[in-house]
C-alpha positions in Angstrom: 22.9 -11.2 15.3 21.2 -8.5 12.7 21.5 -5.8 14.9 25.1 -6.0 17.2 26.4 -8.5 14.4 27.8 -11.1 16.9 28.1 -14.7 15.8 25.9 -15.3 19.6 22.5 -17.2 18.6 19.7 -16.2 20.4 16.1 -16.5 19.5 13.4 -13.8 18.7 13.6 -9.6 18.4 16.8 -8.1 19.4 15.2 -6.8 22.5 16.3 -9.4 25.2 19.8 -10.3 25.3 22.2 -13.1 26.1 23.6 -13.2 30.1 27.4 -12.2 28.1 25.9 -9.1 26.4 25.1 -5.8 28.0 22.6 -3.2 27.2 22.3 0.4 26.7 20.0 2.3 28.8 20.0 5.1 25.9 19.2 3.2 22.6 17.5 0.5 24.2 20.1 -2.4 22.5 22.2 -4.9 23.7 26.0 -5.7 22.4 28.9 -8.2 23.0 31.1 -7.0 25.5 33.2 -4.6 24.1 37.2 -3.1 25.2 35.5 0.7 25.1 32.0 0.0 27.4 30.2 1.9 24.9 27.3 1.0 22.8 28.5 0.3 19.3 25.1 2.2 17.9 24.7 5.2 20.1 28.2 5.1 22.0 26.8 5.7 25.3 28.0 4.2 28.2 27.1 0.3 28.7 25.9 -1.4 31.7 25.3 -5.1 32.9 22.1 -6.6 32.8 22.0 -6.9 36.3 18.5 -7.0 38.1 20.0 -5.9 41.3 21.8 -2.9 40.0 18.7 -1.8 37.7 16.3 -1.8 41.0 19.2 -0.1 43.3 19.3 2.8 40.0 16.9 5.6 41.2 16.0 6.4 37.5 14.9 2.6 37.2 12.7 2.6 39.8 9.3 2.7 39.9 7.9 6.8 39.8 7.0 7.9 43.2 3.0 9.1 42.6 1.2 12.4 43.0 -0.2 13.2 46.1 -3.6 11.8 47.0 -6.7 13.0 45.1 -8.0 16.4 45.8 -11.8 17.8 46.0 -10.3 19.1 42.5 -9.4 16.2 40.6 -11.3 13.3 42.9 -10.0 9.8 41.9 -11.8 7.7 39.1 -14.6 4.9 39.4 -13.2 1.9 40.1 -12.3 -0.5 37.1 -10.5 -3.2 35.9 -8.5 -4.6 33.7 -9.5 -5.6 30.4 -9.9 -9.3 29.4 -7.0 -10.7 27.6 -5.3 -14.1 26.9 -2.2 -12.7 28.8 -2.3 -12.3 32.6 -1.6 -8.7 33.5 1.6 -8.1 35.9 0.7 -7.8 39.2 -0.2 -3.9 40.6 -0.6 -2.5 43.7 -4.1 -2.3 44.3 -3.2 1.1 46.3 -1.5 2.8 43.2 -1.9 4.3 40.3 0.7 2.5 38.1 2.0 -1.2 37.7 5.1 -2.3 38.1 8.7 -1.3 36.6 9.4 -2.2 33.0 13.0 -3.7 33.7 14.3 -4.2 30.2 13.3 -2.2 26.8 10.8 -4.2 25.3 9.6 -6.9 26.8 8.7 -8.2 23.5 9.9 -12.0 24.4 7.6 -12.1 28.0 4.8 -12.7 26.6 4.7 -17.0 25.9 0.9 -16.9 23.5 1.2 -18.4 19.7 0.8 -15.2 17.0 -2.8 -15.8 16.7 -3.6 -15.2 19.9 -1.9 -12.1 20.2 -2.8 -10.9 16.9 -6.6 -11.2 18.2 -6.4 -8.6 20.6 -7.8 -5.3 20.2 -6.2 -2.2 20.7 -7.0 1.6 21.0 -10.6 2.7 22.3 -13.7 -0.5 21.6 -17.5 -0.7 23.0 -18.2 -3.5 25.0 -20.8 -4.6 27.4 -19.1 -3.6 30.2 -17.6 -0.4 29.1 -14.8 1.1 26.7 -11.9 -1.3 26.7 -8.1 0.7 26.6 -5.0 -1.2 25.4 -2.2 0.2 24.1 1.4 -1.0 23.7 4.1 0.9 25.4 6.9 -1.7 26.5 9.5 1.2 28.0 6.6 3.0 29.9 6.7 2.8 33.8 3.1 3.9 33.8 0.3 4.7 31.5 -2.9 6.6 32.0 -5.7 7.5 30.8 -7.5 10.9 30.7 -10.4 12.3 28.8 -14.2 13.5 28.7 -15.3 10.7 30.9 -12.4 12.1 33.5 -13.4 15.3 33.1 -9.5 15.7 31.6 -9.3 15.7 35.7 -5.5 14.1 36.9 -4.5 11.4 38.0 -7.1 9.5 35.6 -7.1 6.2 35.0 -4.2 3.7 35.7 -3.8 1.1 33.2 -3.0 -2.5 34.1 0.5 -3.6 32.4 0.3 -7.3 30.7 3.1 -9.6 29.7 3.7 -8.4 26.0 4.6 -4.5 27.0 0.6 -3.5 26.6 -1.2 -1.5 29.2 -5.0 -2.0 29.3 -7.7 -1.3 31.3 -12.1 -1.1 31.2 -14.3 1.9 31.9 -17.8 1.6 32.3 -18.4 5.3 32.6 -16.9 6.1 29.0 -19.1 6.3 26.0 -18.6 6.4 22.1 -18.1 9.8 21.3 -16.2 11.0 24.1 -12.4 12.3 23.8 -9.5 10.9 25.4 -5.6 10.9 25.8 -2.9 8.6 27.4 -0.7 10.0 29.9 2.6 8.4 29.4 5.3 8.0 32.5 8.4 7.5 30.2 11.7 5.3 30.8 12.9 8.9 31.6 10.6 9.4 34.3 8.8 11.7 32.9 5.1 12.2 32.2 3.3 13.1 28.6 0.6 13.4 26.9 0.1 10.9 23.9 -2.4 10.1 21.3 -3.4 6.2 21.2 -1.1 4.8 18.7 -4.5 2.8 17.4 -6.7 5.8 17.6 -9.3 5.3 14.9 -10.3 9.0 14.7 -8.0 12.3 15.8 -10.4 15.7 16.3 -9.6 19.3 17.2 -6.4 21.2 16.9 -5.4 19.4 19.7 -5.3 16.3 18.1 -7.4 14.2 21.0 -8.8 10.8 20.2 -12.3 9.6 19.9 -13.7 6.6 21.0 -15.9 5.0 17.3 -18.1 2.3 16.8 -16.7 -0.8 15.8 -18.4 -2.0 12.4 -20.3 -5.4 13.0 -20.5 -6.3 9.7 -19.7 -4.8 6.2 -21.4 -7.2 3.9 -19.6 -9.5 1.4 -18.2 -8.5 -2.3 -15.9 -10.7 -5.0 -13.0 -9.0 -6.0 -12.4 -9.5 -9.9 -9.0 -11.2 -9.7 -5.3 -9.0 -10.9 -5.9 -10.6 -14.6 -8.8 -9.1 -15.0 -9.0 -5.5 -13.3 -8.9 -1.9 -14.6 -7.2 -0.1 -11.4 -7.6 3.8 -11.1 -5.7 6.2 -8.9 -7.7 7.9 -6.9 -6.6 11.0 -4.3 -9.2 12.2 -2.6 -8.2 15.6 -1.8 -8.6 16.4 -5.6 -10.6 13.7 -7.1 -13.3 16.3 -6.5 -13.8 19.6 -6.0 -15.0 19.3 -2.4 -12.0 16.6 -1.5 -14.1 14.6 0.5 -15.0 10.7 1.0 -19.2 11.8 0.5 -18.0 14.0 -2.7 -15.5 10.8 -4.2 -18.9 8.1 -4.2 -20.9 10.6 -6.3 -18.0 10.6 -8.9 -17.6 6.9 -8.8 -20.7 6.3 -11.3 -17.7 8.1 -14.0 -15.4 5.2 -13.6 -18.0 2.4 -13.8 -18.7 4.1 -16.9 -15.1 3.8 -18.4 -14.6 0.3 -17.3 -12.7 1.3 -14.4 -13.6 -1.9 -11.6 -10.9 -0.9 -8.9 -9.7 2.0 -7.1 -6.6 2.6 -5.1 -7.4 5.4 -2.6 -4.0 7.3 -1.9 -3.4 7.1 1.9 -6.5 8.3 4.0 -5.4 7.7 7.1 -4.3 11.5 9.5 -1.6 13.1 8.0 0.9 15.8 9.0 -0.9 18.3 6.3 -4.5 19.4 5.6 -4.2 19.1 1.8 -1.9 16.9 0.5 -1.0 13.6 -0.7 -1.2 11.6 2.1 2.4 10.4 2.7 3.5 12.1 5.8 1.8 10.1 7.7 1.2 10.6 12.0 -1.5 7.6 12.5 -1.6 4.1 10.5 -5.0 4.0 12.1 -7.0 7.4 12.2 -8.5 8.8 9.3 -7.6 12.1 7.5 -10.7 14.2 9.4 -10.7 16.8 6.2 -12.1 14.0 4.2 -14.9 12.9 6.2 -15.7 10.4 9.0 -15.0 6.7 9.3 -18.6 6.4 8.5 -17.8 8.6 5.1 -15.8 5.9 4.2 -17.7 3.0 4.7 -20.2 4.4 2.5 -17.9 5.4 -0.4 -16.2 1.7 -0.3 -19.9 0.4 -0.7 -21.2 2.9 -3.5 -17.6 1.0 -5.2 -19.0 -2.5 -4.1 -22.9 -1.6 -5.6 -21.0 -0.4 -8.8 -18.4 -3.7 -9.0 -15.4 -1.5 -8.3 -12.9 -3.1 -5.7 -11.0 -1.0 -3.6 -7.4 -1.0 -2.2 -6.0 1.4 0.1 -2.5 2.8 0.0 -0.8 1.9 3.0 3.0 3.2 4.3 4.5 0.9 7.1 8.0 2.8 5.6 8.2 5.5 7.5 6.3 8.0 9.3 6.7 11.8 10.0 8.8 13.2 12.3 5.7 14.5 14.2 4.2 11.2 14.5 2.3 9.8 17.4 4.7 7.2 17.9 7.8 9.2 18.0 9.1 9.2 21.4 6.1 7.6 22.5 7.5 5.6 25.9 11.1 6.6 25.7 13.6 9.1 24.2 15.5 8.6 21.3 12.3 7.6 18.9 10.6 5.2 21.7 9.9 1.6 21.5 8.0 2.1 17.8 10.8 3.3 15.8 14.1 2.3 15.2 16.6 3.4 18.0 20.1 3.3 15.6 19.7 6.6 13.3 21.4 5.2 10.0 18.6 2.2 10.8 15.7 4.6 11.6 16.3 7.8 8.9 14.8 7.7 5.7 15.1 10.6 2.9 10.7 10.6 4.0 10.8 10.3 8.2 11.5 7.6 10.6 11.5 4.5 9.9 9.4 1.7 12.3 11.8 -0.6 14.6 11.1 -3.8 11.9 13.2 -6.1 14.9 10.6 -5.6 17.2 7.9 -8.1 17.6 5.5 -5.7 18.9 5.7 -3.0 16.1 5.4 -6.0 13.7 2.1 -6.8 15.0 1.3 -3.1 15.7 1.5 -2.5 11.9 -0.1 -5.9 10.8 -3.1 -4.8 12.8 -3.4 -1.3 10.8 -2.8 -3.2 8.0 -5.8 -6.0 8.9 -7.8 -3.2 10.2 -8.5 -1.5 6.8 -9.5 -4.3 5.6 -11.9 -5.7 8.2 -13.6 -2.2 9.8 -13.7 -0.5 6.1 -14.1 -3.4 3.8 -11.4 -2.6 1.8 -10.5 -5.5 -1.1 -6.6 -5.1 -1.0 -3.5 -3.4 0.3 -0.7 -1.4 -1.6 2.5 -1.6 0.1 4.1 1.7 -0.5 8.0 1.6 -1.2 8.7 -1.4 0.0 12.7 -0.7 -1.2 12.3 1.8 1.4 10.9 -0.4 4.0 13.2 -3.6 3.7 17.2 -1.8 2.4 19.5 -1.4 5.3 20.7 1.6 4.5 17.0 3.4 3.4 19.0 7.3 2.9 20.2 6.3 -0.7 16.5 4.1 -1.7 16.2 6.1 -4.8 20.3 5.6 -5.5 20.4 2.2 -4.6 20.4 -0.9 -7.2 18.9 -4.1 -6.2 22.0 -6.0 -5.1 21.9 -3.6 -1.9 22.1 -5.1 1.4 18.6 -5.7 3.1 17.3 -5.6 6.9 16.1 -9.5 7.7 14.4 -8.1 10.3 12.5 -6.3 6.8 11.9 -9.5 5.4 10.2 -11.2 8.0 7.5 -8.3 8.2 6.5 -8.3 4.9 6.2 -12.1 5.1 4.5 -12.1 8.4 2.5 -9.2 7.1 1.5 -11.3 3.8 0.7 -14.5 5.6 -1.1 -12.9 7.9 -3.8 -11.4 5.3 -3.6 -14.0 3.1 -4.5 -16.6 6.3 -7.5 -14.2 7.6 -8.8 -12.5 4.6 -8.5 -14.9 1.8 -9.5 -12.8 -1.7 -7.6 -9.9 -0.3 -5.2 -8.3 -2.6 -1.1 -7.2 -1.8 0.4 -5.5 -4.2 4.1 -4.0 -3.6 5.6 -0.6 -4.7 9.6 -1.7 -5.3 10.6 -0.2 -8.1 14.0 -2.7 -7.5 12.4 -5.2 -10.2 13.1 -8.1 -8.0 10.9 -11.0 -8.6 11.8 -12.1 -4.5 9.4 -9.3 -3.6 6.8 -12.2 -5.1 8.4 -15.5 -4.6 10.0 -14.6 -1.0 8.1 -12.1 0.6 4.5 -13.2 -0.6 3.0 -10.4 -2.1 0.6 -11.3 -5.5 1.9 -8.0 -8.1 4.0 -5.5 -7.8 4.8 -1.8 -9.7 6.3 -2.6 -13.0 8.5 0.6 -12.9 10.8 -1.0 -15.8 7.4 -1.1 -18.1 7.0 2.6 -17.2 10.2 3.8 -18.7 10.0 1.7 -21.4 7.0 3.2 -22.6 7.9 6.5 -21.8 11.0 5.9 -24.2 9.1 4.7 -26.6 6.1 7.3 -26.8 7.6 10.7 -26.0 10.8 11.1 -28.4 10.1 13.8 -30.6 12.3 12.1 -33.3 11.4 8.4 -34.6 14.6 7.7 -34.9 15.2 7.8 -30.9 12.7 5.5 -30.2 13.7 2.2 -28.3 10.9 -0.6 -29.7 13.0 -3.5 -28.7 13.3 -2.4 -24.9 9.1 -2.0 -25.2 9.1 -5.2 -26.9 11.2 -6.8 -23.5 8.8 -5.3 -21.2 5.7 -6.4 -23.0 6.6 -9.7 -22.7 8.4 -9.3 -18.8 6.8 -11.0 -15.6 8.8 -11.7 -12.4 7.3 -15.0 -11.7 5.2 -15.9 -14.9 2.1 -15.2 -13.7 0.0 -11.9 -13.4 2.3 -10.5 -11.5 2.9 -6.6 -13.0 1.1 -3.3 -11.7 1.2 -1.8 -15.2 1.0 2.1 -15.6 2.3 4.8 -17.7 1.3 7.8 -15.4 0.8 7.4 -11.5 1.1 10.2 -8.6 4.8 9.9 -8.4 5.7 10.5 -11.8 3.0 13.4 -13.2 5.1 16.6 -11.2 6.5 18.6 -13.4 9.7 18.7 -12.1 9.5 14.7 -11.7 8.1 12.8 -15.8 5.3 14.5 -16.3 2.3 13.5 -17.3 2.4 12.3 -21.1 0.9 15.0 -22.8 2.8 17.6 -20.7 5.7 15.9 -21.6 4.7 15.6 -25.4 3.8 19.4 -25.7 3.8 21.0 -28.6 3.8 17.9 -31.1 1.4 17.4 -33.3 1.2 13.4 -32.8 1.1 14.0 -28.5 -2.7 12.5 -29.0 -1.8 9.3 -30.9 0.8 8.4 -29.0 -1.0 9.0 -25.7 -3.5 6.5 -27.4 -0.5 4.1 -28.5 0.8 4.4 -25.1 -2.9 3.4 -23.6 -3.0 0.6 -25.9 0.3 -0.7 -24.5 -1.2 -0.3 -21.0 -4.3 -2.7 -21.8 -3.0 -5.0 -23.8 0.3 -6.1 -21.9 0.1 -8.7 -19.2 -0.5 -7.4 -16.1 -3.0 -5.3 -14.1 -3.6 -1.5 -16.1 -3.8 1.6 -14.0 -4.8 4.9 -14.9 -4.1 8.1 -12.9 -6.8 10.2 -12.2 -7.4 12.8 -15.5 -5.7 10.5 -17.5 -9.0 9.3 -19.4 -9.2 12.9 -20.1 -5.6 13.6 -21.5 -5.1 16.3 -18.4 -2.0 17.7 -18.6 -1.4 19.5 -15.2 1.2 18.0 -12.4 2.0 20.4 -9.7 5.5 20.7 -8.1 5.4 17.7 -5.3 4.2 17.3 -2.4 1.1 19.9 -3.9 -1.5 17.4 -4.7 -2.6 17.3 -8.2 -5.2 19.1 -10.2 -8.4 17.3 -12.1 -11.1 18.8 -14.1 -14.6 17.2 -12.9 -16.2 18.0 -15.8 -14.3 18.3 -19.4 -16.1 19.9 -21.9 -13.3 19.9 -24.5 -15.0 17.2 -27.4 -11.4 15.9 -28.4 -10.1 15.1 -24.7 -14.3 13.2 -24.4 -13.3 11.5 -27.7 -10.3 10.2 -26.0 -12.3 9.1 -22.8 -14.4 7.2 -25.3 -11.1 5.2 -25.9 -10.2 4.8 -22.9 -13.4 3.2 -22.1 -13.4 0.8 -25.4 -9.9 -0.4 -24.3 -10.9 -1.3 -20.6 -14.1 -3.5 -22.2 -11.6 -5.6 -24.0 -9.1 -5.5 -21.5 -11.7 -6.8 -19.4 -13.4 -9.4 -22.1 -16.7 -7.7 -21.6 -18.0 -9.1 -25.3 -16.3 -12.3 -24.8 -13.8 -12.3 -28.4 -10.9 -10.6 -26.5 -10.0 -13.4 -23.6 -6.8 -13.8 -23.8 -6.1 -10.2 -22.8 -7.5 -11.3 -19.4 -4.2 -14.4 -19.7 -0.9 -14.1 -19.5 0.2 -15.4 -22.5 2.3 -13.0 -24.8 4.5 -13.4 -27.5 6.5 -10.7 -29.4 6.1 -12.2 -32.8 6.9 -9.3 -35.0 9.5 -6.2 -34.2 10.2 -4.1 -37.4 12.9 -1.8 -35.9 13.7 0.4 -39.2 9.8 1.0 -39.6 8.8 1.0 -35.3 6.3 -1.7 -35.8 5.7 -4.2 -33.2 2.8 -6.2 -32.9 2.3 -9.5 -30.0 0.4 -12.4 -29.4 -2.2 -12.4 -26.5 -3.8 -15.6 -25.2 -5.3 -17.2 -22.3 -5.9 -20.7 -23.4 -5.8 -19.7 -27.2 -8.3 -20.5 -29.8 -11.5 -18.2 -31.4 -12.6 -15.5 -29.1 -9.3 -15.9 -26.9 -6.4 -15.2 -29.4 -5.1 -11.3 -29.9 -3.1 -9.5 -32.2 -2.3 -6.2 -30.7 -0.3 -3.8 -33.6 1.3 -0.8 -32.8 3.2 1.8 -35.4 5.6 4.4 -33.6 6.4 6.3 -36.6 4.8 9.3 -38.4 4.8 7.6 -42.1 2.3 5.0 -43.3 2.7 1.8 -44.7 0.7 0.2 -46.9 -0.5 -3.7 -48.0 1.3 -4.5 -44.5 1.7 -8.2 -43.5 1.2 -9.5 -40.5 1.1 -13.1 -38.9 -2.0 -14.8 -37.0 -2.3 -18.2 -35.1 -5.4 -19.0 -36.8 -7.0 -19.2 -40.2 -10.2 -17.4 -40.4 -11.9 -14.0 -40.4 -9.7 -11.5 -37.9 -11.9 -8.4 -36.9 -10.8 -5.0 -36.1 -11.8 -4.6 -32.1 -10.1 -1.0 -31.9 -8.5 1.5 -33.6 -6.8 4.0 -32.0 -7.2 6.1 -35.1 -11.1 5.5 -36.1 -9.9 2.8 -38.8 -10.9 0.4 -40.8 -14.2 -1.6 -39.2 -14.2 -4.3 -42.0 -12.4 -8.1 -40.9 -9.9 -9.4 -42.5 -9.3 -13.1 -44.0 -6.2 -14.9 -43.0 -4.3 -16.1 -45.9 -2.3 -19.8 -45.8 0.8 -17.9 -46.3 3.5 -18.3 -42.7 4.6 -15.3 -41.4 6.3 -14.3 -37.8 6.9 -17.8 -37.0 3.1 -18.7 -37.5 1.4 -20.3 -40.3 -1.1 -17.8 -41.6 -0.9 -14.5 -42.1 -3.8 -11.1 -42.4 -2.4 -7.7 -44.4 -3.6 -4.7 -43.4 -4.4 -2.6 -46.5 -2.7 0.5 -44.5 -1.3 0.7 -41.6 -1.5 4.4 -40.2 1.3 6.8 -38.9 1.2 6.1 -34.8 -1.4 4.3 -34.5 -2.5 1.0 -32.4 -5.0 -2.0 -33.3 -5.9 -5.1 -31.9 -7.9 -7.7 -33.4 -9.4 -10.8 -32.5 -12.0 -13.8 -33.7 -15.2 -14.1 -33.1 -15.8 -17.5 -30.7 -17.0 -20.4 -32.6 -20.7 -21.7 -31.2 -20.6 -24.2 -28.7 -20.5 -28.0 -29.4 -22.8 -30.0 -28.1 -22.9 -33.6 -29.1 -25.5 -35.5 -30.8 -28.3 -36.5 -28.2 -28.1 -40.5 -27.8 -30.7 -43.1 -28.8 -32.1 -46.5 -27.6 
């Protein structure tokens, strides 16, 4: 058993438990008998599962009910329960509430397959016969709800409990636009206020939810595949100067125009903080009201779609904050959402969901399914999924990738993957790990995930000040690392993590004061397009910005850069992501995932690779890079193919002139080009132009 360890079987969430094992009223798990009577995770006092006992408990029982409604708070139009697959347990058509909850979770009542429960709405939706409520609170003994259709007036409306632990009900006085709250009877017996755990929109200080449209339809867009995208990290709160969703689609025209054709927008779902970076998270579902409206974002995800730019959203099932609308949601001790054993639940970033529990599973596939169907976006990033799937989730950032895992972990991210791949085919998962396990591919489904191993790599090999501390033959690994042999790598050499200054740095921050910062940058951004895998640039970075503020302060980005040497680099930045992306058809192979290291001249910090796709004129590329200050001249290099090689970029401004491959076999291939000089840190790649088409002789009679 995962979570009391016992050698019992038993099917399904550890929520309902074998007739031998006992279960604890305060943490909400069950255990083998035991010589002490106390829980093994919370070390309260243990008690039978006993359905006579639990109903003869006064604090089991169902809550006795206010009074009768009052001229003050008069009692709300009838209504009904929503429609639903499941068959709501039977109420008391004279009361309030339904009946007891009479175990934690309830998670194994409900009998329908995963599809059927996965396609049932929750929070706050417009139908024809009113606004339909459902929420999911398995250790509630009652759930209401109040708001503007109400008049905020108690008792409000009682909610109708269904097999699975949800609570729904149908109001045909409630519009869209119109605030609202539950009112939550906990396993305590006592009532509070909650926000909908699904809320799609928080507003006010108070934090009350608003009832929003449903989109009907978004329209369609093809998502250029991993191979053959230029990501960019976008936060919104500085992206522009206004930090809005409205101010982020004027800018977007900028990327288009650097070859930029997808975005990852940093979490923009409500967070704990006004300004920030998005990862103290309260709702999966509701947007971040400082940066707009859910309209707001709509419209910036289809200014991307006019321009070709596919979007992904950041998205954290790995903890939430301490303030979170889940916490303590239904029950004490964290609630049914979160986990109930502390060295499960704490995380060195908040609490951490309650994996084990089939309804949070499905609570947190439908935020996840939810971005992608009512905003359109193209693709999810799983933030720190070591985080999300280690046992012991204090010591992530210690821990090395032989530390033991939740299963419970493991089965989300697979039923999460499945899930999108199944409904949204085209869709995009992409993992942050930073464990550099290939199983976060080949077991738990995702399609890439952050190369962190290509990051330090790089960094070793760009920022020494000395030559003579560079490490070219660790680069030389990672240009030619995948986990599974496919295009499998989120590449990067600056992200949101790693630009604080009291974390990397950004890379001319880190570089200051050299002379050379420039060219490597450039060497460094040459590594990024060229290496198998999908590039991503951090906001600024086109423009050499050096500025990282202390985290959690979000970072600082120049709209408009008027210095002509950090525009000469944008310029760059922008030839690189044409060939990345094959725009001119002679660099395909950078859009493959063949590589080959071919040539690694430690003593001089040369290396130059192979790129191809299915090889030949047009696909072939020879990327060169020299990480020393001296240059070298008449210096040879080996090609796959006889021929003219042209220069496609310099990193330097150099020669423009093709070379002629000569006969000669060099670097284990048969021909070989010399470069008359090859510069002090610079970077080149070169390719053939693509033969004309054949077409055969047209046959005669």
């Amino acid at each position: 058993c995962e979570m009391c360890e016992s050698e019992h079987a038993h099917e399904g969430p550890h929520i309902d438990p074998p007739p031998t094992h006992v279960w604890c009223r305060a943490c909400g798990y069950a255990s083998p008998p035991n010589s002490s009577a106390a829980c093994a995770y919370c070390s309260a006092a243990l008690e039978e599962l006993d359905p006579a006992k639990i109903s003869a408990d006064p604090d089991m029982r169902t809550p006795s009910l206010p009074d009768g409604p009052t001229e003050a708070t008069a009692a709300p139009a009838p209504m009904k329960a929503a429609g639903t697959a499941s068959t709501p347990v039977a109420a008391s058509p004279d009361s309030a509430d339904s009946a007891v909850v009479t175990h934690p979770d309830c998670d194994n009542e409900d009998t329908d397959d995963l599809q059927t429960r996965l396609s049932r709405d929750y929070g706050a939706w417009p139908e024809h016969d009113g606004i339909h409520f459902r929420v999911w609170a398995p250790r509630a003994r009652a759930v209401r709800v109040l708001g503007d259709f109400t008049g905020w007036r108690e008792p409000g409306i009682a909610l109708a409990r269904e097999a699975d632990g949800s609570w729904t009900a149908v109001c045909a006085q409630a519009r869209v636009g119109q605030e609202y709250k539950y009112r939550v009877h906990t396993r305590e017996g006592v009532w509070k206020w909650r926000n909908d755990p699904c809320g799609r929109l928080l507003a006010g200080p108070e934090l009350r939810d608003v009832i929003v449209e449903r989109p009907v339809s978004l329209g369609t867009f093809c998502c250029p595949p991993l191979a053959e995208m230029v990501m960019y990290d976008v936060h919104i709160a500085s992206f522009t100067a206004e930090g809005t969703f409205a101010a982020a689609a004027r800018r977007l025209q900028h990327l288009h125009d650097i070859g930029v054709n997808a975005i990852t927008v940093l979490p923009p779902y409500r967070d704990v903080h006004a300004r920030c970076w998005g990862y103290d998270p309260i709702s999966l579902f509701a947007i971040h009201e400082p940066f707009g409206t859910p309209a707001d974002l709509r419209a910036l995800i289809a200014e991307a779609h006019t321009l070709g730019i596919a979007c992904i959203v950041d998205w954290i099932p790995n903890h939430m904050h301490y303030n979170a609308l889940v916490v303590d949601f239904d029950a004490g001790n964290g609630g049914a959402y979160l986990f109930q054993q502390a060295a499960l639940r704490d995380t060195p970033f908040g609490p951490r969901p309650n994996y084990s529990s089939r309804g949070v599973q499905e609570w947190m596939v439908r935020s996840a399914a939810m971005w992608l169907r009512e905003y359109g976006f193209d693709g999810i990033r799983v933030d720190s999924t070591s985080t999300l799937r280690l046992r012991n989730a204090l010591h992530v950032v210690q821990s090395g990738n032989d530390a033991p895992d939740l299963h419970a972990s493991w089965e989300f991210m697979q039923l999460l993957n499945d899930v999108i791949h199944d409904a949204f085919p085209g869709k995009i998962m992409i993992a942050e790990d930073l464990k550099n396990t290939a199983r976060i591919i080949d077991v738990a489904g995702f399609d890439s995930q952050w190369d962190e191993a290509f990051f330090r790599a790089v960094y070793q090999a760009v920022v020494p000040a000395v030559d003579g501390n560079r490490d070219i033959e660790a680069l030389a690994r990672m240009v030619e690392r995948s986990f599974t042999g496919k295009c499998d790598r989120l590449l990067y050499t600056e992200n949101h993590d790693t630009i604080s200054t009291d974390r990397c740095m950004r890379l001319p921050a880190a570089m200051a004061g050299s002379a050379s910062s420039t060219e490597r940058s450039l060497i460094a951004a040459t590594l990024l397009m060229t290496t198998p895998g999908t590039p991503m640039l951090c906001m600024g970075q086109e423009y050499l910005e050096p500025r990282g503020p202390v985290w959690p302060h979000p970072p600082v980005v120049d709209e408009l850069v008027e210095d002509p040497a950090c525009n000469a680099v944008c310029k760059k930045y922008a030839q690189l992501a044409r060939l990345r992306r094959n725009l001119d058809g002679v660099t395909a192979g950078l859009c493959g995932c063949g590589v080959r290291v071919h040539h690694l001249n430690t003593a001089d910090n040369v290396v130059a690779y192979h790129r191809y796709d299915r090889v030949g004129a047009g696909d072939d590329v020879i990327v060169v890079l020299h990480l020393s200050k001296a240059a070298i001249p008449d210096y040879a290099i080996g090609v796959p193919r006889g021929g003219q090689w042209h220069f496609r970029f310099s990193s330097l401004d150099g020669p423009a002139t093709a070379l002629p491959a000569r006969p000669v076999p060099r670097d284990g291939f048969m021909y070989r080009i010399t470069l008359p000089r090859l510069d002090g840190y610079s970077a080149l790649i070169l390719s053939q132009d693509r033969r004309p088409a054949w077409r055969a002789a047209p046959q005669t009679a």
